[in-house]
Every structure is written in C-alpha cells, then in structure tokens.
N, C-alpha and C positions, 0 to 999 in steps of 0.2 A: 672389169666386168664386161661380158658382152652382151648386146643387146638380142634377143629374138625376136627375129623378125618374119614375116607370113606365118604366123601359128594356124590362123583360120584360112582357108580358102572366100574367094570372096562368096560365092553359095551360101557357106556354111555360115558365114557372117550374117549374109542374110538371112538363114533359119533363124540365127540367136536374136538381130535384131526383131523379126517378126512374133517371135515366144515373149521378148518384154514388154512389161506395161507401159502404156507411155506416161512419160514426166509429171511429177506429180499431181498424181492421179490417186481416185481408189476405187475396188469392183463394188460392184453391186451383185452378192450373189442370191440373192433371193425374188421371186418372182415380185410379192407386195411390195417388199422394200423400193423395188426397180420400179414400180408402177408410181408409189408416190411422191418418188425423187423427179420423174419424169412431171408430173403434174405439183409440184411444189410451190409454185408459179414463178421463178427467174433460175431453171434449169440448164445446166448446157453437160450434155452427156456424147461418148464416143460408143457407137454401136461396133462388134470387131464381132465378123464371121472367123471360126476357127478353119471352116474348113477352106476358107479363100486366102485369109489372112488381110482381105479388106476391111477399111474401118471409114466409117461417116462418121461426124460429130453431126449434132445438133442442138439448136437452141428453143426451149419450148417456155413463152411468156406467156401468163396468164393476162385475159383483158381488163381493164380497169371497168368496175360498176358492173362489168359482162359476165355476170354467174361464172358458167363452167363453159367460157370460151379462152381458146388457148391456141396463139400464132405460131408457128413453128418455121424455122429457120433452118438451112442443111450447110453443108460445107464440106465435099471429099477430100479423102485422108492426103491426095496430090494438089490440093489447092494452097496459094500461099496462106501463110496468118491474116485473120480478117475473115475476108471473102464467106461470109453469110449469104445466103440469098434466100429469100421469102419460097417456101413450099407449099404450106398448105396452112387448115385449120383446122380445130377438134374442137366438137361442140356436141352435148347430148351422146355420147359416149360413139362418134363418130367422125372420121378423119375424110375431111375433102379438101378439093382442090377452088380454087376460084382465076380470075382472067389475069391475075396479079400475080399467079402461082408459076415459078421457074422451075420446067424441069430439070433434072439433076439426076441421070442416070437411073440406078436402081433406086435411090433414098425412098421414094415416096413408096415401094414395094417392099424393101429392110423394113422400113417402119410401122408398114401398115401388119405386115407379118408380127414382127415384134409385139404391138400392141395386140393384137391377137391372142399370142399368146400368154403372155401379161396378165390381160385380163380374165384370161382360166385357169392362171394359178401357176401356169407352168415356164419357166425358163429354163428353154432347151440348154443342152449340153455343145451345142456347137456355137451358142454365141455367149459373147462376156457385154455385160453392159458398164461402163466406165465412169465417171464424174470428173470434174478436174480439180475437186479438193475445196469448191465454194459451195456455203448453203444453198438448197434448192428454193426456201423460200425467200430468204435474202439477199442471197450474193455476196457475201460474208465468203474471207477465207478460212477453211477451218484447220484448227492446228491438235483438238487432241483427238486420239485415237479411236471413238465412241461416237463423238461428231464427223470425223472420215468411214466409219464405217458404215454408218446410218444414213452420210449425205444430209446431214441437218445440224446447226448448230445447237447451244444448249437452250436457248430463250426460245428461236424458233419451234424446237423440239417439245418443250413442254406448252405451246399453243397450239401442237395436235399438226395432223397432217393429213392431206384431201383425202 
C-alpha cells in the first residue's frame, strides 16, 4: 500500500481547518437562543467572524445576590489554554468597562456589536456563536442532542431561562 502524502497544500489546509467547528463544540443558531445561553449565568461561548475567520471565546458569570449583573471574561483564539482576563461588565441591559477591565484587542467591540444585535432578534450571517458543550446555567457537560442544541441541560432547561 502506498501512503499519500501532501493531498492539501498547506493554505488549503488552512481553509479546512478554518470551515471546522472547534472540538466539541455546538452552534448556536438562533438570535434568542444565543442571547440566553450568553446570560445563563456560568456561560463560556466562542464568538467566530466568518468573514475574518477570527474567533474569541468568552466567559460570562452571573453575580451572586446581584440581580442581572454579569462579569465577563475574553481570551483570543491565539492565547494558550486558560488565559481569561477580566473585560468588562453587563448590568441593566448594558456592557461597560471599569479600572479592572483588560483590554483585549477587538473583544470588547466583537461583543458589544454582538449583543447588539442579539438583542434585536438578529444573528447576522457573518458570525456563528459557539458553546463548548457545558450548561449555561450550570456547567454541567452535556451529552444528549436537545441539551447541545439548546446549550442547557434537562433540569436546568425546565427551570426556565433569563
């Protein structure tokens, strides 16, 4: 048997890698669903521009006893594993920064755009919003198909969502 070997170029490698989802993972394609997966309160989602092929994760905690205030966390797609850093805050259906806030490139623009449009129903066609497979409200990994889809587990799911 012989092997083949260079099928791809390396470019074209890189197309294909850029077209796949990353590891288990599932989309989020609908604007609500995106909205309340993001505010679920122990969220960590990957925002992916199509037309850049850039991708930011993000980590968005709800506050404990703090109504609807919610920490947010970034981390670019070139950072190693880990590497969070404190960005901003959303409270009162509005995202700011404070003296603790690390800028991080575009993220705090990605996001604030994102929520934008989010919150008028619409999930453009240029961007995919991602999950890594864990409840939004609990952190829970999820394994059947209806809870990856939703981004909420079944117990979570049926105690309603922000």
């Amino acid at each position: 048997m012989q092997v083949i070997e260079n099928i791809l170029t390396p470019d074209e490698l890189s197309e294909v890698a850029q077209a796949m989802p990353p590891v288990g993972t599932a989309q989020l394609t609908e604007a609500k669903s995106a909205l309340s997966f993001i505010f679920g309160g122990k969220a960590t989602f990957t925002l992916r521009s199509l037309k850049t092929g850039d991708h930011i994760t993000f980590k968005v905690t709800k506050a404990k006893d703090k109504g609807d205030l919610f920490f947010i966390k970034a981390r670019r797609n070139t950072d190693a594993e880990g590497g969070f850093n404190y960005l901003a805050y959303f409270s009162k259906n509005t995202l700011r920064t404070s003296k603790k806030s690390k800028p991080l490139g575009n993220a705090l623009t990605a996001l604030e755009w994102t929520l934008g449009n989010l919150m008028e129903g619409r999930l453009p066609s240029t961007l995919q919003v991602w999950h890594e497979g864990k409840c939004a409200k609990c952190g829970r990994a999820l394994t059947d198909p209806d809870s990856l889809a939703r981004g909420f587990g079944p117990e979570c799911w049926k105690k309603g969502t922000p």
